[in-house]
C-alpha positions as CSV (number, residue, x, y, z in Angstrom):
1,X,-2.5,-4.7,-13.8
2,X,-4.5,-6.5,-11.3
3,X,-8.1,-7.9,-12.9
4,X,-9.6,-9.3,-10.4
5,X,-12.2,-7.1,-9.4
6,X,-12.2,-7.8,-5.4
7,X,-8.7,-6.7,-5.3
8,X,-9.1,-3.5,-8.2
9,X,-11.2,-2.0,-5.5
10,X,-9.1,-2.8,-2.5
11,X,-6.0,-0.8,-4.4
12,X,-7.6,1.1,-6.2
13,X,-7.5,4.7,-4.0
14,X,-3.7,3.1,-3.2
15,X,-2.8,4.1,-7.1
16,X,-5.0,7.1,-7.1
17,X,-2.5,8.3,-4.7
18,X,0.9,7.1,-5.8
19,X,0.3,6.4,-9.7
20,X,3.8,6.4,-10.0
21,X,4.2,3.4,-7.4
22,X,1.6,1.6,-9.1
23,X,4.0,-1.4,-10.0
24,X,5.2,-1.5,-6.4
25,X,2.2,-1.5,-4.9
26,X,0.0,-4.4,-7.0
27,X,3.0,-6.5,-6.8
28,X,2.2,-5.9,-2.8
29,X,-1.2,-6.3,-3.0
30,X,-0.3,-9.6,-4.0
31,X,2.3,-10.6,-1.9
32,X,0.2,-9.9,1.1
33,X,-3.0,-11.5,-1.1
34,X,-0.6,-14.9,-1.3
35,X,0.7,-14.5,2.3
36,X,-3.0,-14.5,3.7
37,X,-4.2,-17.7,1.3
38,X,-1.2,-19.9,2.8
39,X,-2.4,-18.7,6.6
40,X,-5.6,-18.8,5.8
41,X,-8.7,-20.7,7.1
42,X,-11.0,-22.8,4.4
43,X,-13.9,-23.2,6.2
44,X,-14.3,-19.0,7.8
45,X,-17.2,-16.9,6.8
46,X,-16.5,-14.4,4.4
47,X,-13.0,-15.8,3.4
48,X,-13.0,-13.6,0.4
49,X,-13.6,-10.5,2.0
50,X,-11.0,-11.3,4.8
51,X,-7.8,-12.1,1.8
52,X,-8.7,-9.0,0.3
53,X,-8.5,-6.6,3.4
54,X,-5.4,-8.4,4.5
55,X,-4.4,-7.4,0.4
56,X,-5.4,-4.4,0.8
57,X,-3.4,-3.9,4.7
58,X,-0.2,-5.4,2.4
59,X,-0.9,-2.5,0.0
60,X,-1.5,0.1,2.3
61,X,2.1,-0.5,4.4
62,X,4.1,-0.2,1.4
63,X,2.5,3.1,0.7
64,X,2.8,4.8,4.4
65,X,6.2,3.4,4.3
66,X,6.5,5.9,0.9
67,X,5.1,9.0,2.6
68,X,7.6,8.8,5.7
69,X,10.3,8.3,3.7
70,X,9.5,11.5,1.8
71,X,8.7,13.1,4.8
72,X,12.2,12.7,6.5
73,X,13.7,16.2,7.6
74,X,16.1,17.6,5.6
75,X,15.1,15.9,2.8
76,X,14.5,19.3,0.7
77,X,16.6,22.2,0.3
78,X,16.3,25.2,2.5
79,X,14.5,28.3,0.4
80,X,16.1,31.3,2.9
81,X,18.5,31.1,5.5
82,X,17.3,30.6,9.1
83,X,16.5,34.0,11.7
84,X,19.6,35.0,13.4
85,X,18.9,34.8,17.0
Protein backbone atom coordinates (compact mmCIF):
# COMPACT_ATOMS: atom_id res chain seq x y z
CA UNK A 1 0.00 0.00 0.00
CA UNK A 2 1.10 3.34 -0.97
CA UNK A 3 1.55 5.91 2.26
CA UNK A 4 2.48 8.70 0.95
CA UNK A 5 -0.40 10.83 1.11
CA UNK A 6 0.16 13.01 -2.30
CA UNK A 7 0.05 9.86 -4.10
CA UNK A 8 -3.01 8.01 -1.83
CA UNK A 9 -5.09 10.73 -3.27
CA UNK A 10 -3.85 10.57 -6.83
CA UNK A 11 -4.92 6.67 -6.89
CA UNK A 12 -7.18 6.61 -4.77
CA UNK A 13 -10.67 6.72 -7.14
CA UNK A 14 -8.15 4.32 -9.44
CA UNK A 15 -8.71 1.42 -6.60
CA UNK A 16 -12.18 2.51 -5.92
CA UNK A 17 -12.76 1.38 -9.33
CA UNK A 18 -10.63 -1.79 -9.82
CA UNK A 19 -10.00 -3.04 -6.09
CA UNK A 20 -9.10 -6.11 -7.49
CA UNK A 21 -6.23 -4.39 -9.68
CA UNK A 22 -5.11 -2.65 -6.75
CA UNK A 23 -1.51 -4.39 -6.75
CA UNK A 24 -1.20 -3.59 -10.43
CA UNK A 25 -2.07 -0.30 -10.27
CA UNK A 26 0.18 1.16 -7.17
CA UNK A 27 2.99 -0.69 -8.49
CA UNK A 28 2.12 1.75 -11.69
CA UNK A 29 1.66 4.63 -9.79
CA UNK A 30 5.10 4.14 -9.00
CA UNK A 31 6.71 3.29 -11.96
CA UNK A 32 5.36 6.39 -13.66
CA UNK A 33 6.08 8.30 -10.06
CA UNK A 34 10.00 7.06 -10.65
CA UNK A 35 9.94 7.63 -14.42
CA UNK A 36 8.89 11.46 -13.82
CA UNK A 37 11.68 12.04 -10.85
CA UNK A 38 14.58 10.75 -13.34
CA UNK A 39 13.04 13.34 -16.23
CA UNK A 40 12.28 15.67 -13.97
CA UNK A 41 13.29 19.34 -13.42
CA UNK A 42 14.77 20.47 -9.70
CA UNK A 43 14.32 23.83 -9.81
CA UNK A 44 10.14 23.92 -11.48
CA UNK A 45 7.32 25.41 -9.48
CA UNK A 46 5.22 23.04 -7.99
CA UNK A 47 7.46 19.87 -8.63
CA UNK A 48 5.40 17.92 -6.24
CA UNK A 49 2.25 18.48 -7.74
CA UNK A 50 3.64 17.84 -11.34
CA UNK A 51 5.35 13.88 -10.19
CA UNK A 52 2.11 13.20 -8.78
CA UNK A 53 -0.17 13.94 -11.84
CA UNK A 54 2.29 12.38 -14.10
CA UNK A 55 1.79 9.23 -11.11
CA UNK A 56 -1.46 9.49 -11.27
CA UNK A 57 -1.49 9.65 -15.76
CA UNK A 58 0.91 6.27 -15.08
CA UNK A 59 -2.07 4.92 -13.03
CA UNK A 60 -4.76 5.96 -15.00
CA UNK A 61 -3.27 4.14 -18.50
CA UNK A 62 -2.99 0.92 -16.86
CA UNK A 63 -6.56 1.06 -15.85
CA UNK A 64 -8.16 2.24 -19.38
CA UNK A 65 -6.00 -0.30 -20.74
CA UNK A 66 -8.16 -2.84 -18.23
CA UNK A 67 -11.56 -1.54 -19.41
CA UNK A 68 -10.79 -2.09 -23.21
CA UNK A 69 -9.54 -5.19 -22.75
CA UNK A 70 -12.83 -6.30 -21.09
CA UNK A 71 -14.70 -4.47 -23.47
CA UNK A 72 -13.37 -6.45 -26.61
CA UNK A 73 -16.40 -8.03 -28.66
CA UNK A 74 -17.00 -11.39 -28.24
CA UNK A 75 -15.55 -11.54 -25.18
CA UNK A 76 -18.98 -12.88 -23.40
CA UNK A 77 -21.26 -15.52 -24.39
CA UNK A 78 -24.26 -14.91 -26.50
CA UNK A 79 -27.61 -15.23 -24.10
CA UNK A 80 -30.17 -16.06 -27.39
CA UNK A 81 -29.46 -16.68 -30.81
CA UNK A 82 -29.37 -13.86 -33.28
CA UNK A 83 -32.87 -12.73 -35.55
CA UNK A 84 -33.12 -14.72 -38.59
CA UNK A 85 -33.19 -12.27 -41.39
Amino acid sequence: MIDESGLCRVVWLLLQSCPGKAADIEAETLAAFLAAVACGEPGRARLASRLCRLASIGASRLVQGEGAERARPGADPVSAAPPRP
